[in-house]
N, C-alpha and C positions, 0 to 999 in steps of 0.2 A: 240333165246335165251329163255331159260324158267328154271323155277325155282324149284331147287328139295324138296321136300313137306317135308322131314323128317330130310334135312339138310341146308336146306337154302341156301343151294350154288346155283351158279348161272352155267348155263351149257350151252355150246355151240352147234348147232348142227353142224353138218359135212359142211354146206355151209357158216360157218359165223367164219370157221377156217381159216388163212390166209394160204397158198404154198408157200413158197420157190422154188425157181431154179436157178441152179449155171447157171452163162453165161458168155457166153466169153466176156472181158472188153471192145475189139475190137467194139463188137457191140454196145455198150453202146453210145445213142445218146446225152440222158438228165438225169440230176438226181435228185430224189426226197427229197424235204426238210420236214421237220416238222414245223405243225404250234401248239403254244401253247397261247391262247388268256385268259388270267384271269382276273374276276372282285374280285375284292378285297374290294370295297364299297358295296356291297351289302348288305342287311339288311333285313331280314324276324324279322318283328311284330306279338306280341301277338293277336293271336286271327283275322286272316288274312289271306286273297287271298291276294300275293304281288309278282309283276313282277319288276324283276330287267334287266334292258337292260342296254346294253356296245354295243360301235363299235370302230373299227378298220380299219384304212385306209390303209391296208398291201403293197398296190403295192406302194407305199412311198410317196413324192413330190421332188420337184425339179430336177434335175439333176439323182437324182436317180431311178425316176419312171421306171415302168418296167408293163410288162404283165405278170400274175401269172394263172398258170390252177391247179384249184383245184381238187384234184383227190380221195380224200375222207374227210369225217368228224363226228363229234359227237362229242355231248355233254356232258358235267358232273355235277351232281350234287347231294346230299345227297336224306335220304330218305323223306323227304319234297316237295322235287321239284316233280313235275307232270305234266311239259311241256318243253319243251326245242324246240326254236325257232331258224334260223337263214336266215339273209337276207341279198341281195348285197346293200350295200352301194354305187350309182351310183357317176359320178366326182362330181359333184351338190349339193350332200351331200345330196337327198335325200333317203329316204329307197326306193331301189328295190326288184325285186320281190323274195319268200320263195323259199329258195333251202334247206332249212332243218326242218323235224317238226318230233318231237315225244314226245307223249304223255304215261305217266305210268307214276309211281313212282321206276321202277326199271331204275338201269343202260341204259342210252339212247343207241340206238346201232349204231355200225357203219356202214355208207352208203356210199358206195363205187361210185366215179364216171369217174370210169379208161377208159371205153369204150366210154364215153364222158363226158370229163372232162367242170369243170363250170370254163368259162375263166371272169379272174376279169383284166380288161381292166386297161389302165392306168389312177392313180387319181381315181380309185374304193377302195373299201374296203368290211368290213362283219361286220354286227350287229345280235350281239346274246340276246338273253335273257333266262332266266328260271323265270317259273311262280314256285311259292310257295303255301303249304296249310299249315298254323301253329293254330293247335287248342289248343295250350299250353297258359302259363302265360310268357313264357319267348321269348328273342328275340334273333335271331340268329344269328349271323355275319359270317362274311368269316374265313377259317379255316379249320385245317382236322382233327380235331376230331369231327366225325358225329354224336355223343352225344350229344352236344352242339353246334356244328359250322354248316358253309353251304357250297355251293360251286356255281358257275357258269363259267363254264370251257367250250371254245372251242378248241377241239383237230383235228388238219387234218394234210394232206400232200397234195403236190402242187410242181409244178417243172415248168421252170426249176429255177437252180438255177445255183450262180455264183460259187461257190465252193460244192466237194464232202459231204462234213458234213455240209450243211448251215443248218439252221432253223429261222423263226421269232417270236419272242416274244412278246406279249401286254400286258401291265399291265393299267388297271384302276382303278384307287382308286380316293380318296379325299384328297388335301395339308392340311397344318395345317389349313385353313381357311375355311376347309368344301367345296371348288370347285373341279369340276372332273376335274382329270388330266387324260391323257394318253400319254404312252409313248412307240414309238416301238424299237424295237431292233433288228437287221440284226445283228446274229453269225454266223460267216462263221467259 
């Protein structure tokens, strides 16, 4: 990806296009869901390096646990952010090891991991973060106007799944009492 100088857009090259190709349904073994993991607590301070981390225990608990293969990913976040992290969260709940890093201030890109996919065992999860540079007076919060707000967004796909249109959702934020919640959501 690179940046065109007199318009500011941002530009794809030919290998970072995705391909389409129609197949027969017949063959279709497994299919792929969407993951959309949001922190919504996050918080960039005046005048500050600040990382804000989330995690996420996708493959579930109880009854519903499951093996998930993740098969691509990338991060999101405004033009403040300057690192974007992410890591397997083992049963144990300790952080395992970096399966995602990019650094810039531009759009993180996405990394594909189709030809071998990062399998999140069961009682695994993923923990993200996006590190911050705020040389302002003001403070930033979660939001999509990049004017004023921020982001820290983990985007991927991952299969299989139990229905054709599945996806999982994470939201983390903070209750009225100022503690982190999270909470996942299985749409099929």
């Amino acid at each position: 990806m690179k940046r065109d100088q007199s318009s500011g857009e941002t530009l794809l090259t030919p290998a970072e296009v995705a391909a389409l190709f129609r197949v027969d349904p017949k063959t279709v073994t497994a299919h792929a869901g969407a993951l959309f993991l949001n922190d919504r607590s996050m918080v960039v301070p005046p005048h500050s390096e600040t990382t804000a981390t989330s995690r996420c225990m996708i493959t579930s608990d109880g009854d519903k646990t499951r093996e998930l293969k993740i098969i691509g990913i990338n991060g999101h976040y405004h033009f403040r952010g300057h690192q974007f992290d992410a890591y397997r969260v083992n049963a144990d709940g300790s952080r395992g090891e970096l399966l995602y890093e990019y650094k810039g201030f531009d759009q993180p890109v996405f990394q594909q991991y189709s030809d071998n996919p990062i399998v999140l065992h069961k009682g695994e999860g993923l923990e993200w973060q996006c590190t911050y540079q705020n040389d302002t007076d003001k403070t930033f919060l979660f939001g999509p106007d990049a004017a004023i707000q921020e982001h820290c967004i983990l985007f991927g796909s991952y299969y299989p799944t139990d229905t054709v249109q599945e996806a999982i959702t994470c939201l983390h934020d903070k209750d009225a009492k100022g503690n982190d919640v999270s909470s996942v959501h299985i749409v099929h």
